[in-house]
C-alpha positions in Angstrom: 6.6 -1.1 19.2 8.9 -2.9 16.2 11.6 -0.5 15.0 10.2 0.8 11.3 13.3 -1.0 9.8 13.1 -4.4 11.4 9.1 -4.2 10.4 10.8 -3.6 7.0 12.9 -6.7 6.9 9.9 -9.2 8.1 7.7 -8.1 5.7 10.4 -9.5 2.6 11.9 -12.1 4.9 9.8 -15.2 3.5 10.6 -14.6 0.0 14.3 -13.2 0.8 13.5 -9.5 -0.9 14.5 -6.6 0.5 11.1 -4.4 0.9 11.5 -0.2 0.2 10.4 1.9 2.8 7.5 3.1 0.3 6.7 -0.9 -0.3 6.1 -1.0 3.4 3.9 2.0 3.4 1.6 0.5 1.0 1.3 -2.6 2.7 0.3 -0.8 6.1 -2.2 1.2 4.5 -3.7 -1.6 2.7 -3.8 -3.7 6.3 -5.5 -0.6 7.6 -7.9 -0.4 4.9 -9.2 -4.3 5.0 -9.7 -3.8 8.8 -11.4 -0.8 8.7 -13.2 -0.7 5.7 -13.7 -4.2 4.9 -16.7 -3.9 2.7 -16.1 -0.2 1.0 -13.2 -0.9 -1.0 -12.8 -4.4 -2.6 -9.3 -3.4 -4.3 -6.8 -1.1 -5.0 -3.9 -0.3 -7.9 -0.5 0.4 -6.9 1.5 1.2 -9.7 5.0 2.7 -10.7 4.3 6.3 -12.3 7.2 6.8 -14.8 7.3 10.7 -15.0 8.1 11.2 -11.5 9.1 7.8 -10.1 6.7 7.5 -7.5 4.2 4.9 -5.8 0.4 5.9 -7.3 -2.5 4.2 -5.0 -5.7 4.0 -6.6 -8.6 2.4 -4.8 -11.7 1.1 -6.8 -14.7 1.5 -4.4 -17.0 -1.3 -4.3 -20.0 1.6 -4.9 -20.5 4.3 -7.4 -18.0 6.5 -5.2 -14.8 8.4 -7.3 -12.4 7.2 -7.1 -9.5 7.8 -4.4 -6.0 8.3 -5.2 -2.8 8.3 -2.9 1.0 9.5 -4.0 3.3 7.8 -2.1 6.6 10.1 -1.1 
């Protein structure tokens, strides 16, 4: 197992930025997403919400599903 905070620094280590802890989060579950539902959800919007400063998921299934939101804390 990688310690969470050495994960942290390879993920930004190419580009030299330093990744948040939240950044990371979205990055695992978008991994976990492509490898387990590769064909149900063909992209998702991550965006900044500026009432309450947090991370917003929001996938767009590939079907006529709702859609599926995610508030990352």
């Amino acid at each position: 197992m990688v310690h969470k905070s050495a994960k942290t620094v390879h993920l930004g280590a190419l580009s030299g930025t330093i990744v948040d802890e939240k950044i990371y989060k979205m990055y695992e579950v978008a991994a976990y997403l492509r490898m387990n539902f590769p064909h149900d959800f063909r992209s998702a919007d991550f965006s900044l919400d500026p009432a309450t400063g947090e991370w917003v998921r929001r996938y767009k299934p590939s079907g006529n599903a709702s859609e599926l939101v995610k508030v990352f804390r």
